[in-house]
N, C-alpha and C positions, 0 to 999 in steps of 0.2 A: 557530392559525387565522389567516387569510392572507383580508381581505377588501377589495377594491378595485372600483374603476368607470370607466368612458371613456367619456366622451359630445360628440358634434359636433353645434352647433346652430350653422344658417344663416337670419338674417332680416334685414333693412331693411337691405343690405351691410355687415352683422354677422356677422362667424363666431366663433365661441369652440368651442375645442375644450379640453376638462377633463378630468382624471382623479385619482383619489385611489387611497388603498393606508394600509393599516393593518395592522398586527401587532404581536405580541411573538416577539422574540429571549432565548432562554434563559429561559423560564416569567417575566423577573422584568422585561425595560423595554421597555414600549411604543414604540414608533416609528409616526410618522404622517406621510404628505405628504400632499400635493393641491397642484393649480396646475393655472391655464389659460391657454390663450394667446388673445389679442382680436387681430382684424383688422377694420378699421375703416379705409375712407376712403382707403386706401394706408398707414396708420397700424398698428404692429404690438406689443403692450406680454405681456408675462409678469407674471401674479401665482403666486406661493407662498411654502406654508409645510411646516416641517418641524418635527416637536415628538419629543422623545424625554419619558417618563416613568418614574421608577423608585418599588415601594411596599415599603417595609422589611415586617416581619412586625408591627411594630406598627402599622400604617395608618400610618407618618409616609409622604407623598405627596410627589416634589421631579418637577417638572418643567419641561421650557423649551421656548421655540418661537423659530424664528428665522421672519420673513416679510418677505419681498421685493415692492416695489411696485414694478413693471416701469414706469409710468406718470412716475416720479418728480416728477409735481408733480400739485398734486389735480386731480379731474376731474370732471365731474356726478355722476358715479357713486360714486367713491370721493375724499372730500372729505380724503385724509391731507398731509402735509405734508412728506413726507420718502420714499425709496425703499426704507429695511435698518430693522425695528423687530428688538428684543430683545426675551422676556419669559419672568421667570422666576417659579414659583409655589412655593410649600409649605404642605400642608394637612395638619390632622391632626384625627382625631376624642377629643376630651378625655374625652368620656361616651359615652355611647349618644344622650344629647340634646344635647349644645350640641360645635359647630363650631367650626373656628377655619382661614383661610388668610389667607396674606400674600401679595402679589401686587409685583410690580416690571414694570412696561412703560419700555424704553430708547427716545428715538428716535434712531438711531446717528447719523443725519446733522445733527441739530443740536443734540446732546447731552444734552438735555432727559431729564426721567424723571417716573413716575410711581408712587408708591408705597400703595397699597392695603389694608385689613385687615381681615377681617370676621370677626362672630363669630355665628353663628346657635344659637339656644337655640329647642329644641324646648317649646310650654308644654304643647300638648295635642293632641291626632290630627289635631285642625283649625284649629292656630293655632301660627304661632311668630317671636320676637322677633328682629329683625338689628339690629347697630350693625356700623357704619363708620367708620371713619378713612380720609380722603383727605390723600393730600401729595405735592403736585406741587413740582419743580423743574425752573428752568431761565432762563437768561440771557431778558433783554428779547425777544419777537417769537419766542418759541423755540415751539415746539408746546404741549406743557404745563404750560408756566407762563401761559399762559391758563387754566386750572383753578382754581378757589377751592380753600384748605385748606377741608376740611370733614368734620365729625362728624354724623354720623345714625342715627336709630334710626325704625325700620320694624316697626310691627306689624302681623302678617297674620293673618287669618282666609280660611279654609277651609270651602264647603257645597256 
């Protein structure tokens, strides 16, 4: 299945024109872009992203995305800090009830990273526990390593 979209919207001498596209290649790895381009002012920037994912027969889940901030430096809009992010994921279902993925976001331009972990535990139809692990790295004034290490646990209720 083969599903995408193209859209052109013009307001306050703003144009962004978008399109996205989604599939899988050989029953077994996803692929996804999307990106738009902004003109603005005489000003002209590209966003996108391109993510491939692959799912073994066990549910282990591995995928990545590459995205491009055509802006290269933050904007009202999009507050990033860098032009080329990296991110790679791996998820897998332990039980029927509890979760597990590991997450890695790069940010290429000033080397920085961010490394993520969650585990969600199903307790009952309308409730379920997340803990976290956050661990950021990265030189002084770097993206994020403004981020706190941090551990959390989240409990949700459902009505």
């Amino acid at each position: 299945i083969l599903t995408g979209n193209i859209s052109d919207i013009k307001q306050n001498n703003q144009r962004v024109l978008g399109a996205s596209i989604q599939t899988d290649v050989f029953d077994s790895i996803g692929v996804r872009a999307e990106g738009h381009l902004n003109r603005s002012n005489n000003e002209q920037t590209l966003e996108w992203v391109f993510g491939l994912d692959y799912q073994w027969d066990n549910q282990l889940n591995l995928s990545g995305e590459w995205f491009h901030h055509g802006a290269k430096a933050p904007t009202s809009n999009l507050p990033y800090q860098a032009s080329e992010y990296l991110a790679l994921g791996l998820s897998y279902p332990f039980t029927p009830l509890l979760n597990g993925s590991l997450n890695l976001i790069r940010n290429i331009d000033d080397k920085s990273m961010l490394l993520t972990t969650y585990l969600n535990y199903s307790l009952s139809n309308e409730s379920t526990l997340n803990i976290s692990i956050l661990l950021p790295k990265g030189e002084s004034f770097s993206e994020f390593n403004a981020y706190p290490q941090s551990l959390g646990a989240e409990y949700q209720i459902y009505f």
